[in-house]
N, C-alpha and C positions, 0 to 999 in steps of 0.2 A: 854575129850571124844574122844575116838578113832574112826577113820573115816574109810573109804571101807577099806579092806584088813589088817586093823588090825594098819594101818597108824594114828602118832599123826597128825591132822588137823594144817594147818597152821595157824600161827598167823596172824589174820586179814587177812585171807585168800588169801594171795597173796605170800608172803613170808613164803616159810615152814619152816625155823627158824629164828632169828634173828640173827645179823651175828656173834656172840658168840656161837652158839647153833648147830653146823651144823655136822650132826649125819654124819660119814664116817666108826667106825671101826666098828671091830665085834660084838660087843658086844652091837653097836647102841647107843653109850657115845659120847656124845659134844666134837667135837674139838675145839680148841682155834685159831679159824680162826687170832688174831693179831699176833701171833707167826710164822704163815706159810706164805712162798713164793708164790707168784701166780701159779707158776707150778704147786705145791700140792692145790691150792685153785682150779685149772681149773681141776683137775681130781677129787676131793674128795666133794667140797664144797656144801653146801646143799642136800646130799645124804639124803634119807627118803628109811628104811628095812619094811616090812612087815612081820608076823610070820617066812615066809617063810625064810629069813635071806638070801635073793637074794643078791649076788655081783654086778651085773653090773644094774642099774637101772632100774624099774618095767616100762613096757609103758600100762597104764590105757585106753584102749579104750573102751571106755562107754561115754553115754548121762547123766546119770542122776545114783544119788546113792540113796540107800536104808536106809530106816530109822526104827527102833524099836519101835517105836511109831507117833501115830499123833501129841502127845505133842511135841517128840523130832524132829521130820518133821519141825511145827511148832516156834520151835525155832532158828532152821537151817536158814530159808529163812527170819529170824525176825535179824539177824545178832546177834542173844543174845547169839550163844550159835558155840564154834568150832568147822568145820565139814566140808566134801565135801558136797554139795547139786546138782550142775549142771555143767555142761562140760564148758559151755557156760561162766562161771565168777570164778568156784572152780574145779581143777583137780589136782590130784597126782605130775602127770610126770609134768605138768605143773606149780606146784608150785615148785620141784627141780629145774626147770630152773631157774625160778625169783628168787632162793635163792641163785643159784651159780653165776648168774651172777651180783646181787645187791655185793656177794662177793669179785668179782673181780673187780669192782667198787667203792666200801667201800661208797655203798650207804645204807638209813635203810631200802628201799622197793621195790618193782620194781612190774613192772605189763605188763607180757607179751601182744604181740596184732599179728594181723595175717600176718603186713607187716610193714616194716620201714617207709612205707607213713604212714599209720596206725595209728602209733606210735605217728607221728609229729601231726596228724587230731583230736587224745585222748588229747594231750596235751593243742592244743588251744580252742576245743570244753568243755574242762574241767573249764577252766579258763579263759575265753575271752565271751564276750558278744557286742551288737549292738550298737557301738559307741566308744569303745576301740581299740588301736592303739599298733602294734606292732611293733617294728626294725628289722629290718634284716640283716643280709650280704648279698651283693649284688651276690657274686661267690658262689652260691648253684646248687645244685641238680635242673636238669631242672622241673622236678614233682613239687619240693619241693616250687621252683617260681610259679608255675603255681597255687599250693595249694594257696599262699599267694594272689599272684594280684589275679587272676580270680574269683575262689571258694567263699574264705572268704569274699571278697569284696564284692559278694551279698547277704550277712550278715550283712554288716554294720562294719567288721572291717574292718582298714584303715591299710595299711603295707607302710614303709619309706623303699628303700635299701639302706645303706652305702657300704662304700669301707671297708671291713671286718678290715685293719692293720690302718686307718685313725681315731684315737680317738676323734677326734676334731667331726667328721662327725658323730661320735655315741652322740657326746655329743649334738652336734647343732640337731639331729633328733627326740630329745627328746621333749614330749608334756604332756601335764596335763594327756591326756588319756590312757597314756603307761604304757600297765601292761607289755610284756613282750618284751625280746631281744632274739635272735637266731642267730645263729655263726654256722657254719661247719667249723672247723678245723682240718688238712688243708681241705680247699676247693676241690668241686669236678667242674672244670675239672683242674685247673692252681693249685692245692696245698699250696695254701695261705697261711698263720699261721697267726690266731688272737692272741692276747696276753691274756689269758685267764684270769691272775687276773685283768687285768687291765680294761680290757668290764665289770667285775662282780664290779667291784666297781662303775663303771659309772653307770649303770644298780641300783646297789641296792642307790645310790644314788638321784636316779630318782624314788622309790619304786618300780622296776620291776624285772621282776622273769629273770633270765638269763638260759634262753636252750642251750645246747651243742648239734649236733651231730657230734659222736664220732665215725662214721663208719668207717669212712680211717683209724685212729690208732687201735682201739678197745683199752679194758681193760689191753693189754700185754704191747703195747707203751703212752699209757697217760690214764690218769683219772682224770677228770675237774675237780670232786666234790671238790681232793683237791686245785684247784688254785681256789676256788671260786663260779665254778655253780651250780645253784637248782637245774637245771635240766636237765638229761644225755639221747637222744636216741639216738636209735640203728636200722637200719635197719640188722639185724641176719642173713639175707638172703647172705651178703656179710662174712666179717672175721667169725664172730662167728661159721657158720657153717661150711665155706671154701674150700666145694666141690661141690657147684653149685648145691643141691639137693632140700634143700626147701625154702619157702618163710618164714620170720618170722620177731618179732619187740618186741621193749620194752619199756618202760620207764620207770627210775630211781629218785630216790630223795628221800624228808625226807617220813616217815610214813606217817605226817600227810597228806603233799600233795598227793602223789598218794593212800592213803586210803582213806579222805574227798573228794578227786576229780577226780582222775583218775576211780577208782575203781568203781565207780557208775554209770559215762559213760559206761564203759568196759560191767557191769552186762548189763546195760539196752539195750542200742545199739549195744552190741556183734561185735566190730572188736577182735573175738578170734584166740586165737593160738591154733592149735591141739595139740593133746595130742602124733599124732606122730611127727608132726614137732619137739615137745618140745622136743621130746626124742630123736633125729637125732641131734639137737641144742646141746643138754649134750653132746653126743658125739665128738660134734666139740669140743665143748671148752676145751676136753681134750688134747687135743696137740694146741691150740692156741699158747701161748707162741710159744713154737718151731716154730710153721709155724711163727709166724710174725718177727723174727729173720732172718731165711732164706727170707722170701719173703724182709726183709729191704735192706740185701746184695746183695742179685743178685738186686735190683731194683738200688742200690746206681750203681753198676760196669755197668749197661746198660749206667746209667745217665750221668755218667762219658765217656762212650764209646761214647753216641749219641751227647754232647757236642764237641766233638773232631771233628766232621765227617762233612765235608765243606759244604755238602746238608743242615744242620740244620742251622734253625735261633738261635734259642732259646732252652732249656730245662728247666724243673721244676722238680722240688724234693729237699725236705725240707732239706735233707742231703748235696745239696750240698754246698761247700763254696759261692757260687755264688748267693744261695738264698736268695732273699730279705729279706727276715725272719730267715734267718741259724739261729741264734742267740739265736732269742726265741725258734723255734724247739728243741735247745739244752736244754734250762732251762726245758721245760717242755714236751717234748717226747724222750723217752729212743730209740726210732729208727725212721728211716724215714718213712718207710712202702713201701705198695707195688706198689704206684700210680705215674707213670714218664707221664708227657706230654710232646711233645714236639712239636714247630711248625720249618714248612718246609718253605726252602724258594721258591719265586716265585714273578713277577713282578706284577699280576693280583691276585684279590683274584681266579677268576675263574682259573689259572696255580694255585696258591695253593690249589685250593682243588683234583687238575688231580694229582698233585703229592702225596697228602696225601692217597687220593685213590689208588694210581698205590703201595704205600708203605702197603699199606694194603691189596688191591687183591692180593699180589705177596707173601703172607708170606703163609709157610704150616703147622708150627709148630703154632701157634699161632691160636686163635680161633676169628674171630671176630663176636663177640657177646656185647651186652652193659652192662653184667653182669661186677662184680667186686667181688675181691675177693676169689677164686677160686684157686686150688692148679692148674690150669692149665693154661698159660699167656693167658688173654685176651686184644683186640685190636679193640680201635672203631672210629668214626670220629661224634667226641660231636657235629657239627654245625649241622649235619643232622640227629642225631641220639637220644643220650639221652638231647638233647638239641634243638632239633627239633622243639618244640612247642613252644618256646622261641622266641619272637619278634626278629628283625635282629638289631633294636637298642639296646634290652635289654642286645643281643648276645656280639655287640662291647663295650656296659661299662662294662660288664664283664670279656673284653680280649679274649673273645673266636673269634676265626675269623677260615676262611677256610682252613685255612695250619693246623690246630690243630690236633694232633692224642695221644688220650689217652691209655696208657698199663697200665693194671694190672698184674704187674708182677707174676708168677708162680713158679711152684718150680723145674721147669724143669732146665734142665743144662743154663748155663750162656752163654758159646759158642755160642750152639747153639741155642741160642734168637737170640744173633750175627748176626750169620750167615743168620740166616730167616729176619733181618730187611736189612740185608745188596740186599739181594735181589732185594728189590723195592728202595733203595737209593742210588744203583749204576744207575738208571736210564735207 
């Protein structure tokens, strides 16, 4: 049954085709998405034509679609029957998203949401109940801690945080009542790298579902599903879009999960993605790739450059040899990406955070903002900032301390990042 504008409805209305199915030429014939490169999958993938036989993707803004009947109305909102019904759980533009980016993830579904916290809130409200226990990595996104201890906790789930590369400490956290594990690789602020088959086998060993988020790398540098995870989010808001314009999120995995479980939160409790974010979203992903190449090398030559510089204590980035983890980043990420932290030195943590701040107020190229992502370098200071909320103990077992200053590298010249950081660490 053909849906608003003359559009075949997606399958299980999340996904507009299946990842075999994904209409890009003229003629609106199935491409063979295992045949094509991500490049051609991040420009082409889950394209959906209307009569009108539009090239660059339709953006559907509308509440609600119209139906031919009360019968057919009726079978619409009864799930019996394929078809857009409501902005809020079924859109156009918004099901191309979740089909090009389930594509580039070589997942079978995906279910867009209105933020990458979002995203993570769909996940365990889907599949977690009062009295079930989840793992964590300890080096996550400060939101993303805060989501865990605070929020769910008075709900009645219980969160453990591990040392994200400590497999002993994933295995010892393990309890009768653990449905799931969650990883950020690398980690956000210090860049960690989990080992990714190796949590998912512990995890399914223990019968628990293993979440990935995949923001740092996106779909261009790694894709968990194949070393192992059920399940892949994404705060959009960062690489996918990659020009700091909107907010958005998703999550990935088999059909049945995010259509028996995702999908039902999504309709009911509406953390939706619009229909223009989604369409802003498609856009990014079409030069993904290329931006996450660029942003891997200019981020690798800062990492390299800020290691050298006698002010620096420490550096992180997965690329470099020096990394804890280089090893594994190599098996299973095709680049480093765009996230360099590095800590300053200083005899008091109160001298390291005068320094990290003096290195920060002094830059003019550089945006300090807590965004990431962005074809434009961003610069922030994680203890006070995106990590802010974050208990001072929680702060120090996760390595984050006051000399900490995080970039998200950009795609601006390399020099002159140089140049702008040299400013505040000549002192």
């Amino acid at each position: 049954m053909a849906g608003a504008g003359g559009l075949r409805a997606p399958a299980g209305r999340t996904t507009s085709h299946p990842r075999g199915s994904d209409r890009a030429n003229s003629m609106n014939e199935p491409l063979n998405p295992d045949s094509l490169g991500i490049d051609t999958l991040g420009v082409r993938a889950g394209t959906l034509r209307s009569e009108f036989m539009e090239h660059s993707e339709a953006m559907y803004l509308t509440s609600s679609f119209c139906f031919k009947s009360a019968a057919e109305a009726a079978e619409r909102f009864a799930n019996s029957e394929e078809g857009f019904t409501y902005s809020r759980f079924t859109n156009p533009t918004v099901s191309m998203f979740q089909s090009r980016l389930a594509a580039l993830e070589g997942a079978q579904a995906c279910m867009a949401t209105a933020s990458g916290m979002s995203a993570i809130l769909s996940v365990v409200l889907s599949s977690m109940q009062a009295g079930d226990h989840l793992v964590s990595s300890r080096s996550i996104f400060g939101s993303t801690m805060t989501l865990f201890s605070n929020i769910f906790a008075k709900f009645g789930v219980e969160t453990t945080f591990v040392d994200a590369t400590d497999l002993n400490a994933w295995r010892a956290a393990v309890k009768p009542t653990t449905k799931l594990f969650f990883v950020e690789t690398p980690s956000n602020p210090l860049t960690e790298v989990a080992d990714i088959a190796a949590v998912a086998d512990i995890a399914h060993n223990a019968g628990a579902l293993l979440v990935v988020d995949n923001c740092f790398c996106s779909p261009a540098l790694q894709q968990p599903i194949k070393f192992g995870a059920d399940i892949v989010v994404h705060s959009a808001t960062k690489h996918i879009d990659g020009q700091g314009r909107v907010l958005g999120g998703a999550v990935l995995g088999t059909h049945d999960f995010i259509m028996g479980k995702v999908f039902p939160l999504v309709r009911t409790a509406g953390p939706t993605l619009s229909a223009f974010n989604a369409w802003v979203l498609l856009k990014g992903m079409e030069t993904l790739s290329l931006r996450m190449e660029r942003h891997s090398a200019s981020a690798l030559a800062l990492a390299e450059f800020l290691e050298s510089h006698p002010a620096v204590a420490r550096v992180y980035h997965p690329a470099l040899k020096s990394h804890p983890q280089y090893e594994v980043a190599k098996r299973q990420q095709s680049g480093g990406g765009a996230i360099v932290s590095f800590e300053l030195k200083g005899d008091t943590p109160a001298q390291q955070r005068a320094n990290a701040w003096r290195v920060i107020d002094r830059t003019k190229v550089c945006s300090i903002t807590g965004n990431l992502g962005d074809t434009r370098t961003t610069i922030t200071h994680p203890y006070t900032t995106t990590h802010g909320r974050v208990s001072p103990e929680a702060k120090a077992a996760a390595g984050i301390g006051e000399g900490l200053i995080r970039l998200a590298v950009g795609l601006e010249s390399v020099e002159d990042l140089k140049a702008d950081l040299l400013r505040g660490l000549q002192g």
